[in-house]
C-alpha positions in Angstrom: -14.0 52.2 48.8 -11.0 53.2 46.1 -8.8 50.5 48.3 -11.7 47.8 48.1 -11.8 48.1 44.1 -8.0 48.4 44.3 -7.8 45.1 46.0 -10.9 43.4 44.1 -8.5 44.7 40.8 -5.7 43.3 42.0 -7.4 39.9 42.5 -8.6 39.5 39.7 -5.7 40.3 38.2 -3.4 37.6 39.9 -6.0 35.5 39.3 -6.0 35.6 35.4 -2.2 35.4 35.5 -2.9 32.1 37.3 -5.5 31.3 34.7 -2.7 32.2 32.1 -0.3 30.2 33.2 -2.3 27.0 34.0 -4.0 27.6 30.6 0.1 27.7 29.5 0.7 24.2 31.4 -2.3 22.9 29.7 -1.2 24.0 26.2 2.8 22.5 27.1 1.4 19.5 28.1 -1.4 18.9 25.5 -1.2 15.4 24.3 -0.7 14.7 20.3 -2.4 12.3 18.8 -0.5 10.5 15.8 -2.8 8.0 13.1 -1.0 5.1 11.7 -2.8 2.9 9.2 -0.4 -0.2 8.7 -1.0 -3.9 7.6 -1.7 -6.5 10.6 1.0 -8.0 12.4 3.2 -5.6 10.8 5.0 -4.4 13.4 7.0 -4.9 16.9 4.1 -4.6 19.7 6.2 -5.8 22.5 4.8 -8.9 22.8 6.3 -12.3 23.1 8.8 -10.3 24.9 9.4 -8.1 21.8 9.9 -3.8 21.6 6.9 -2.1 21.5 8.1 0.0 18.3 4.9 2.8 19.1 5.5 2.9 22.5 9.4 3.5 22.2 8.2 6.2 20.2 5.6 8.0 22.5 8.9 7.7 24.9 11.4 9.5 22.2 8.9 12.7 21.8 8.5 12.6 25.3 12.3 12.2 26.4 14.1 13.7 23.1 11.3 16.1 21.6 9.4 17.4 24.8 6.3 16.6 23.4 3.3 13.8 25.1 2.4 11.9 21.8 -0.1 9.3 21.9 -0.1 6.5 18.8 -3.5 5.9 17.1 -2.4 2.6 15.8 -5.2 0.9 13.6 -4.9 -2.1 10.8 -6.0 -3.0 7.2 -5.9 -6.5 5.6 -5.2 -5.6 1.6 -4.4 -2.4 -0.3 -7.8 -2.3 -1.5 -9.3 -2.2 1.6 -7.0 0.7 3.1 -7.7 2.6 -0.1 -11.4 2.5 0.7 -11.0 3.7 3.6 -8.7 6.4 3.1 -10.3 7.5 -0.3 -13.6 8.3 1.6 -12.5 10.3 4.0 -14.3 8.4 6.8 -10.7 8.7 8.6 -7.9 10.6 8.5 -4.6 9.4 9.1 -1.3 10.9 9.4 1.0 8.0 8.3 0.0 4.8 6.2 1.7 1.7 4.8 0.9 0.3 1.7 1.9 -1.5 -1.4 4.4 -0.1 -4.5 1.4 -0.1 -7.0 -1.3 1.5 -4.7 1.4 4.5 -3.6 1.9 4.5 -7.5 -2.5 5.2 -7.6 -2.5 6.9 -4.6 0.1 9.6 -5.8 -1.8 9.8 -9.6 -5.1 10.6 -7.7 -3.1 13.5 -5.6 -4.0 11.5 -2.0 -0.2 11.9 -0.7 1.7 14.6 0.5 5.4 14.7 -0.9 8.3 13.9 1.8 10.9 16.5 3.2 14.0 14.1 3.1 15.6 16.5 5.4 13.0 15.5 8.6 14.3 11.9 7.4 17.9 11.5 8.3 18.0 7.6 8.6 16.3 6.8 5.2 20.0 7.3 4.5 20.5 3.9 5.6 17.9 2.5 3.1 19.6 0.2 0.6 20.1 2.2 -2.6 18.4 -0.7 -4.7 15.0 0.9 -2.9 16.3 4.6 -4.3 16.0 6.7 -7.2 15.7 5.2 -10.8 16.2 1.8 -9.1 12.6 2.0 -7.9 10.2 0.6 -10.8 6.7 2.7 -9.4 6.3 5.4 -11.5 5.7 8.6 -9.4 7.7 11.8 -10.3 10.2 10.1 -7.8 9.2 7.3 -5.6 11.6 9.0 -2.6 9.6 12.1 -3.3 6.0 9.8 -1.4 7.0 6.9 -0.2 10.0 6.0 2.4 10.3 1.4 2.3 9.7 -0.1 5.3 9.9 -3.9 4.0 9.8 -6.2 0.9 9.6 -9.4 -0.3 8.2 -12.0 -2.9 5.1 -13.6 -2.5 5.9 -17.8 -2.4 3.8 -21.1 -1.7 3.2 -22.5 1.8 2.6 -26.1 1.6 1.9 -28.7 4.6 4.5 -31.6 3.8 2.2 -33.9 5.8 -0.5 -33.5 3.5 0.8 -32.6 0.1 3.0 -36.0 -1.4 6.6 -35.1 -1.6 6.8 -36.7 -5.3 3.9 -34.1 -6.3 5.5 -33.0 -9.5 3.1 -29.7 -9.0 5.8 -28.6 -6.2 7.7 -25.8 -7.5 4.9 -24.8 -9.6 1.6 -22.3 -9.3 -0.3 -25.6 -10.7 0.0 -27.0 -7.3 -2.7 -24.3 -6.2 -4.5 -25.8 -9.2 -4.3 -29.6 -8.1 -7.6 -31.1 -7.7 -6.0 -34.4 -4.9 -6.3 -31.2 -2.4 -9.7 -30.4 -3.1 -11.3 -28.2 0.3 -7.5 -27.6 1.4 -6.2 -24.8 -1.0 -6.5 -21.3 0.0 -6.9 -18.2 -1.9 -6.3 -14.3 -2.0 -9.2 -12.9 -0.7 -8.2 -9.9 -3.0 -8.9 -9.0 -6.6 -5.1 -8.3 -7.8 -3.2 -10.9 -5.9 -5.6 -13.8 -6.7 -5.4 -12.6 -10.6 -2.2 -12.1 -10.3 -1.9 -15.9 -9.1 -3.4 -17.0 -12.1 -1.7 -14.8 -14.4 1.5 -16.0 -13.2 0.4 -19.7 -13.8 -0.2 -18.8 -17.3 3.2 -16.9 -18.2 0.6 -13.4 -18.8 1.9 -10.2 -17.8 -0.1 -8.7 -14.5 0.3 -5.2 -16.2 -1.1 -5.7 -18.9 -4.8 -4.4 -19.3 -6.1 -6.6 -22.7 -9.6 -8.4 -21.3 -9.0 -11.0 -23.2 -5.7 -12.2 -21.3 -7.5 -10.8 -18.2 -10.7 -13.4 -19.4 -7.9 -16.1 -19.3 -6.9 -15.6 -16.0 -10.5 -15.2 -14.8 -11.3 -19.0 -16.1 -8.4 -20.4 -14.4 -9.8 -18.6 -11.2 -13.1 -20.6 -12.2 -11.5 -23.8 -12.3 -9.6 -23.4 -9.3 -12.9 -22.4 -7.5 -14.1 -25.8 -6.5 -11.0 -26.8 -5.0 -11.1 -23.9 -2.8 -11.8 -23.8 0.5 -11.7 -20.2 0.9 -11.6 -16.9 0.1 -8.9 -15.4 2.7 -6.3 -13.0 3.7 -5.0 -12.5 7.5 -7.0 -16.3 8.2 -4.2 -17.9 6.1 -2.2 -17.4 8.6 -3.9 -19.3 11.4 -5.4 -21.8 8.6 -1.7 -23.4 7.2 -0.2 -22.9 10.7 -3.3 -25.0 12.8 -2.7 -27.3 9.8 -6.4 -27.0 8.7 -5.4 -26.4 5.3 -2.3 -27.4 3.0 -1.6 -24.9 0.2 -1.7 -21.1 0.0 0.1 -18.6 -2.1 1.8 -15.7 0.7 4.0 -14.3 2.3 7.4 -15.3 2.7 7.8 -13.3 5.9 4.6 -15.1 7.1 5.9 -18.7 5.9 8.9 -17.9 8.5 6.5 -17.5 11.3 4.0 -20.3 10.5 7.3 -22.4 10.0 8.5 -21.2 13.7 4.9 -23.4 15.5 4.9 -25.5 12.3 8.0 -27.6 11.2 5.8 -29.3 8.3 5.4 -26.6 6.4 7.5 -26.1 3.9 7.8 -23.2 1.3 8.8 -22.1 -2.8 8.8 -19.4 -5.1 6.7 -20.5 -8.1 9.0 -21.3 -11.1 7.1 -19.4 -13.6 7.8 -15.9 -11.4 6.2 -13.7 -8.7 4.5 -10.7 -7.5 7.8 -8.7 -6.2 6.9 -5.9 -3.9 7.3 -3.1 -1.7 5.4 -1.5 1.2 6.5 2.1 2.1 5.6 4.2 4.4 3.7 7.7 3.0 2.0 10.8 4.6 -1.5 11.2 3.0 -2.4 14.8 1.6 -4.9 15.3 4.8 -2.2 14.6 7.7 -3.3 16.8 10.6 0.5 16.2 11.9 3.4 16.0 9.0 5.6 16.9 11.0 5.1 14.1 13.8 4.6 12.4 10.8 8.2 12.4 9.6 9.4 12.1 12.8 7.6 8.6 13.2 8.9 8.2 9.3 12.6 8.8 10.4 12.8 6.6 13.9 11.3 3.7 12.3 14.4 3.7 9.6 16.6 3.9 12.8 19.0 0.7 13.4 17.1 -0.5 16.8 13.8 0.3 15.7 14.4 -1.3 12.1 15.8 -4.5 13.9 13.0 -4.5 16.3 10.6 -4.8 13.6 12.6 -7.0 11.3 12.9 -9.8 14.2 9.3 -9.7 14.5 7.3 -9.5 11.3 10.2 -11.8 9.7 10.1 -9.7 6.4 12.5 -8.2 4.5 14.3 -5.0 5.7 15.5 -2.6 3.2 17.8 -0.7 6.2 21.4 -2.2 5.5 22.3 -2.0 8.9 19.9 -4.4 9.6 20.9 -7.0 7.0 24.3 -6.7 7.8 24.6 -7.2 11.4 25.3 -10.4 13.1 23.3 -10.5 15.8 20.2 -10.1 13.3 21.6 -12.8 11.0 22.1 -15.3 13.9 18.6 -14.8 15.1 17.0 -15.5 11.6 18.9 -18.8 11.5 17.3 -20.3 14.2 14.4 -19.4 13.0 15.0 -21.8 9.7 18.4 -22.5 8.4 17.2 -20.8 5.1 15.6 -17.7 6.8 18.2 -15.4 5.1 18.4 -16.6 1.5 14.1 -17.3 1.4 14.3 -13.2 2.7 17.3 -12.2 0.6 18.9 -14.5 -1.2 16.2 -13.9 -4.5 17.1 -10.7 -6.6 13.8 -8.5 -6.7 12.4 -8.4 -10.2 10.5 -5.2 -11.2 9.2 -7.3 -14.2 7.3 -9.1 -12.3 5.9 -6.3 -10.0 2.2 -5.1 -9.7 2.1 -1.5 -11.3 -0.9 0.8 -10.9 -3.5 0.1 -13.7 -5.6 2.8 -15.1 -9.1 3.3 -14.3 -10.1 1.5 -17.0 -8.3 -1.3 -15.7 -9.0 -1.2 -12.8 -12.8 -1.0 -13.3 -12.2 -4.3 -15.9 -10.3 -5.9 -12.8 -13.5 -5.0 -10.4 -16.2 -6.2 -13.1 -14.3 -9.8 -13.5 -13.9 -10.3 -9.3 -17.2 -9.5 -8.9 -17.8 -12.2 -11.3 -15.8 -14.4 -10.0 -17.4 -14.0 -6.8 -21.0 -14.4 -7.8 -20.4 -17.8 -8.9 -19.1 -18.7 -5.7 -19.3 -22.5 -4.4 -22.1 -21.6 -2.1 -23.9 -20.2 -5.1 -23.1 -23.8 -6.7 -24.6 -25.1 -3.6 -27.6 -23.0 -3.6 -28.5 -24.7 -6.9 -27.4 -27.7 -6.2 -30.0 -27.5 -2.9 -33.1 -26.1 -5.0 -32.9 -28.8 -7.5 -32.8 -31.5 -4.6 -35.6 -29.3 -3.0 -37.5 -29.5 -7.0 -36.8 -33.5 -7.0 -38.4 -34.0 -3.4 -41.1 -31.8 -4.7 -41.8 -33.8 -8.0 -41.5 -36.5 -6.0 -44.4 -35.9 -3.5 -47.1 -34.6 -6.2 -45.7 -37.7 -8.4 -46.9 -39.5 -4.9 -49.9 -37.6 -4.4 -51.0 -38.1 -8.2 -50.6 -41.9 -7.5 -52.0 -42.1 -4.4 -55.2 -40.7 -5.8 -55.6 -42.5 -8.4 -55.3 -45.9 -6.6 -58.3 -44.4 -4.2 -60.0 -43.3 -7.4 -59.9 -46.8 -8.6 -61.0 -48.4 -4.8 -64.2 -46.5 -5.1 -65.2 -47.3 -8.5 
């Protein structure tokens, strides 16, 4: 009996150091899952023969790190909208991408977790003119939340085959304002950068929080309104490049690529100055993995990575080692001969860079979009159709009032 329970002991013994040591496996093999929120189209996703950027990374943890990652990869289409998202805690993420002024928001409302430069070895290829005081968002110290990941100017994509060439608009915002391209114009489906297109126009400062300037800007947004043929963001894209529309404010990253399936459009940076800007990469206050996090941080700064992504999106990259080597420079020139003075050649201007309103301007900006968008065109045509509907209606009891009349007058 003793030798029975000995055995039946000794059983269930091996068998829990089994259990241990597949329950060990398990835990050495567990995968990690890693959120990125980052604008669309924004990044090398191996196709068109490209590097898959997220996928080189799953390898890297795997091969370098010993650790099965998986990439949640997801998209947003404005700051605004990634905001939402992220201020409502519907989703967590462990790494997002936005905008210099929204980091600037997002740091003042305590939503970002501060960076360990150490886990970030490669940022020290990021061009000092993205470092330090040279950064114009006010956050403690921009390196202290954010880590660039690209930059540029916003321009004006025009379709030569449509808009004159002797347009003496071309060079300016006014050609967004030209009423000969009615139904072809596109604009910002978002409340800053459509203001900001305005404000622009008018020589106002986008910073600046009096209503009265921002009242200004709101009636040139009314004037522009029936040339509009929408209210867009990502469609731009397809819109100027299928030709289906002739003017747009974006960009210039995106002009490149239109320009690649589209040799007549052409492209400026408005005369009267631009929205300047930077999108950085940042670890919200709620990562479940920071430390993942900075790893994802640090390999997208390295030279392959960085060139991968740079020869895809087109935009700006603030990794000198990018800029600098040939091979990059080369491919960029077949793109258009001007491909590296449009992306580089224009000194960035903090002056004319979004900064992070306060909440009272931010609520005035919200109260005149909303405005702006309840007197929308179909609103126009909504009226327009009920007074044809009144007229028809007027019309038939005019008829009716007539018609009985004359029968009145039979029967007498």
């Amino acid at each position: 009996m003793k030798k029975h329970v000995s055995r039946l002991l000794l059983a269930c013994i091996l068998m829990m150091l089994c259990m241990g040591a597949f329950t060990s496996c398990e835990e050495k093999d567990e995968t990690l899952t890693l959120y990125v929120y980052n604008w669309g189209e924004y990044i090398s996703d191996g196709s068109e023969d490209s590097v898959n950027s997220n996928l080189e990374f799953e390898k890297y943890c795997k091969e370098e790190l010993g650790i099965t990652v998986k990439v949640n990869y997801s998209t947003f289409a404005s700051n605004e909208s990634m905001y939402a998202k992220v201020s409502s805690g519907s989703a967590k993420y462990d790494v997002i991408i936005p905008s210099d002024y929204m980091i600037e928001r997002m740091v003042k409302e305590e939503m970002l977790a501060p960076l360990d430069l150490s886990k970030i070895p490669n940022y020290q290829y990021i061009d000092d003119a993205f470092k330090g005081e040279n950064v114009y968002y006010e956050c403690d110290s921009a390196e202290t939340y954010s880590i660039p990941y690209f930059y540029g100017m916003i321009g004006i994509i025009y379709n030569t085959s449509i808009v004159k060439e002797n347009d003496e608009q071309i060079g300016s915002w006014g050609l967004m304002w030209d009423d000969e391209y009615k139904g072809d114009i596109l604009q910002f489906n978002n409340s800053r950068d459509a203001f900001g297109t305005a404000q622009y126009k008018l020589g106002l400062d986008v910073n600046d929080e009096n209503e009265d300037n921002w009242r200004l800007a709101l009636d040139e947004l009314l004037k522009q309104k029936k040339f509009v043929q929408g209210y867009v963001m990502d469609e731009i894209f397809n819109k100027m490049q299928s030709g289906s529309a002739a003017i747009a404010a974006y960009y210039a990253g995106d002009y490149l690529s239109m320009y690649e399936d589209n040799d007549d459009l052409a492209f400026f940076y408005p005369k009267e100055g631009t929205n300047s800007y930077i999108d950085a990469m940042c670890i919200p206050k709620n990562a479940q993995n920071k430390d993942l996090a900075h790893e994802y941080i640090n390999f997208m700064c390295s030279h392959d990575i960085a060139m991968a992504n740079a020869l895809y999106t087109y935009y700006a990259s603030p990794v000198t080692t990018v800029v600098e080597d040939p091979e990059y420079q080369d491919a960029m020139a077949e793109i258009h001969e001007d491909a590296m003075d449009i992306l580089y050649g224009q000194p960035h201007d903090p002056s004319k860079a979004y900064l992070n309103l306060t909440p009272e301007g931010l609520a005035m900006q919200n109260v005149l979009w909303e405005e702006l968008k309840a007197k929308s065109s179909i609103g126009d045509g909504i009226y327009i159709g009920c007074g044809v509907i009144l007229g028809v209606l007027a019309s038939i009891v005019v008829y009716q009032l007539i018609r009985k009349r004359r029968w009145s007058k039979l029967y007498d």
